[in-house]
C-alpha positions as CSV (number, residue, x, y, z in Angstrom):
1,X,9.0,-3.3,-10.6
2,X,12.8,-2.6,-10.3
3,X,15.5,-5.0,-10.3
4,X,17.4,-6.0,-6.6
5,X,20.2,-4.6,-7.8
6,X,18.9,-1.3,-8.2
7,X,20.7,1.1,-5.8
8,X,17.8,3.4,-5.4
9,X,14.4,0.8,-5.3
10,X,13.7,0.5,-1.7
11,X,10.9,-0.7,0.3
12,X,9.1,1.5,3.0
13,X,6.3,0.0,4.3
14,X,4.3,-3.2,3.1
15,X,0.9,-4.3,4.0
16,X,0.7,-7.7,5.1
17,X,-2.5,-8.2,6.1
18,X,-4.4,-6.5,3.0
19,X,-4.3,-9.9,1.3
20,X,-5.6,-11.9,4.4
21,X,-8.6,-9.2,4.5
22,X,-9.1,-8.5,1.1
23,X,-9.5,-10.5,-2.6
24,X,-7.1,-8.2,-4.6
25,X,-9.1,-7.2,-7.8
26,X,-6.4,-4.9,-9.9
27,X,-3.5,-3.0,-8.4
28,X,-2.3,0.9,-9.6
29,X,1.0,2.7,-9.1
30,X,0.4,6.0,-7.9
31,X,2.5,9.3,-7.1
32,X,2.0,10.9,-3.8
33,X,2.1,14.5,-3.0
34,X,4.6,14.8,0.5
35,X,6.5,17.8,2.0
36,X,10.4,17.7,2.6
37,X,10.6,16.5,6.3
38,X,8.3,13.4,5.4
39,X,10.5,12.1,2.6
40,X,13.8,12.6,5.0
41,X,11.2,10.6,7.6
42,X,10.4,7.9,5.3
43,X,14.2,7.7,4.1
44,X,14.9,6.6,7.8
45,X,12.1,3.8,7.2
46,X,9.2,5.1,9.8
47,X,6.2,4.8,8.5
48,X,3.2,2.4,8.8
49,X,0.2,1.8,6.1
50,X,-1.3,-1.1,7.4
51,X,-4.2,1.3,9.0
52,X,-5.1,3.5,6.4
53,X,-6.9,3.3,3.2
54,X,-7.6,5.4,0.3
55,X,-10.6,7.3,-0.8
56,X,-12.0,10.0,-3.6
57,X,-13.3,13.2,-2.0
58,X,-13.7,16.1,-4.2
59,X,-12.8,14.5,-7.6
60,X,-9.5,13.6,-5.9
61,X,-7.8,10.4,-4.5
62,X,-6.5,10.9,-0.7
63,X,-4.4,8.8,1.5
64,X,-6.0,8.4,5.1
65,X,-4.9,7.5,8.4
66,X,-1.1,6.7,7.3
67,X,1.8,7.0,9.5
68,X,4.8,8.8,9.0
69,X,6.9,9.6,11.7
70,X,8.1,13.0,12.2
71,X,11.7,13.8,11.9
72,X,13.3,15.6,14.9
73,X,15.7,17.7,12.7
74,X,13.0,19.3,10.8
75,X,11.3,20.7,14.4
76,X,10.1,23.8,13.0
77,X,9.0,22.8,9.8
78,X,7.6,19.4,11.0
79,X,4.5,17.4,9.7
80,X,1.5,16.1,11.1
81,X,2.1,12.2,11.2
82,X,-1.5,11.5,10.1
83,X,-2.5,14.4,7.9
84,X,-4.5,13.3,4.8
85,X,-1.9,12.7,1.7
86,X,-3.0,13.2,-1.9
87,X,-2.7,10.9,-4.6
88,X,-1.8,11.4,-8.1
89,X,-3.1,9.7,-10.5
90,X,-4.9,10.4,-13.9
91,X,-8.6,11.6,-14.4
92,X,-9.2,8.1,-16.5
93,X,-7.8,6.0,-13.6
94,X,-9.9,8.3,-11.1
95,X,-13.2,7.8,-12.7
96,X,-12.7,4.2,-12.9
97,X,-11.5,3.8,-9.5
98,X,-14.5,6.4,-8.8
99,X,-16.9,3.7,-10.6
100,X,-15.9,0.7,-9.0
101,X,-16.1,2.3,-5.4
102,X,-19.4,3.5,-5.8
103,X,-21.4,0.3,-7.9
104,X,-19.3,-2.5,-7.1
105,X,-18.5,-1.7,-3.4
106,X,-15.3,-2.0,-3.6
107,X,-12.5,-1.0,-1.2
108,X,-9.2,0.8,-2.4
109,X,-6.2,-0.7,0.1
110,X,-2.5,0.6,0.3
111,X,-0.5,-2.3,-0.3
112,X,3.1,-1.1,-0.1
113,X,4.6,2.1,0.1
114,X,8.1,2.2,-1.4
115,X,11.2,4.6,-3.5
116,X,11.3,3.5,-7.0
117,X,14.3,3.3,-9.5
118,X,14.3,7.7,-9.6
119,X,14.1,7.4,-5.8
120,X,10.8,9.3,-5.8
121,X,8.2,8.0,-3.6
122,X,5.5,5.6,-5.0
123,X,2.4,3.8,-3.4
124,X,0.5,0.7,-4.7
125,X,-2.7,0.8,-4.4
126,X,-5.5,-2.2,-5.0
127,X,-8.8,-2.4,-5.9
128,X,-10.3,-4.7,-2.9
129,X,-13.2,-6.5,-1.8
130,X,-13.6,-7.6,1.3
131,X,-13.5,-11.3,2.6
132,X,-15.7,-13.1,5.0
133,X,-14.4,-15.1,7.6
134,X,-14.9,-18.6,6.0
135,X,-13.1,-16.7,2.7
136,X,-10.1,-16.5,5.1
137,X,-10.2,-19.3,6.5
138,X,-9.9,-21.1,3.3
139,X,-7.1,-18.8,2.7
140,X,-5.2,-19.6,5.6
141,X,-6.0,-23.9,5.0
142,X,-4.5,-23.3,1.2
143,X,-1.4,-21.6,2.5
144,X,-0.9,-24.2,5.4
145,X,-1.1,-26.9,2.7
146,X,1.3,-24.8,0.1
147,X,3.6,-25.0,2.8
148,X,3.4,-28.4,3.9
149,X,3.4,-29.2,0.2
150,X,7.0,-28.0,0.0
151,X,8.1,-29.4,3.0
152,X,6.8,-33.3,1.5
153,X,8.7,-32.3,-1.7
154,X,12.3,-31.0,0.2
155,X,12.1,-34.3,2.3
156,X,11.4,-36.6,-0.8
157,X,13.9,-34.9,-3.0
């Protein structure tokens, strides 16, 4: 990832919950394909991935179900806010994506959505698989005591 102090790395929209819900297996960069009024929307930070997911139809990778806000100065040449999205990304990473979905049952989760050092627009995506509810419970007990751990240490120090 970029430095902070790069000018141009900025994040758009982050995924919070897709490491309560999901074990994270691998995570890939990928390109995605956007018109002109959805870049000037996401420039202005409105956007939202924490519903959508990503899938291979067709021999391609799509985005589903995200949210970008439309932008009120491109009226007439406006998008749909929750149009599918492509994603680019190479055949080799496809088929393997393409194999894990289909024998493994995995999930493939949007993580965060963001501009990177060239100010293009990037989303990271993870290979997932889903946890139970005693998995996150566990999850949820481990980052309670992480927490309290630091707290014992700040007092004591």
């Amino acid at each position: 990832m970029a430095t902070k102090t790069d000018p141009n790395y900025k994040v758009i929209a982050e995924n919070r919950r897709a490491r309560f819900d999901y074990f994270i297996e691998s995570d890939l960069e990928v390109g995605i394909v956007l018109t002109g009024s959805e870049v000037k929307s996401l420039r202005t930070g409105q956007s939202n991935i924490a519903e959508s997911y990503a899938s291979v139809e067709e021999g391609e990778l799509w985005l589903i179900n995200a949210y970008i806000a439309s932008y009120k100065q491109a009226a007439l040449f406006g998008h749909e806010e929750r149009r599918k999205r492509k994603l680019l990304v190479s055949k080799k990473e496809l088929a393997r994506l393409w194999q894990a979905i289909g024998r493994q049952g995995m999930t493939l989760v949007p993580l965060v959505m963001y501009f990177n050092h060239r100010g293009m627009v990037k989303l990271k995506i993870g290979l997932a698989k889903g946890k139970k509810a005693a998995d996150k419970r566990e999850t949820s007990a481990k980052r309670d005591w992480n927490r309290q751990k630091q707290r014992l240490l700040k007092q004591n120090g």
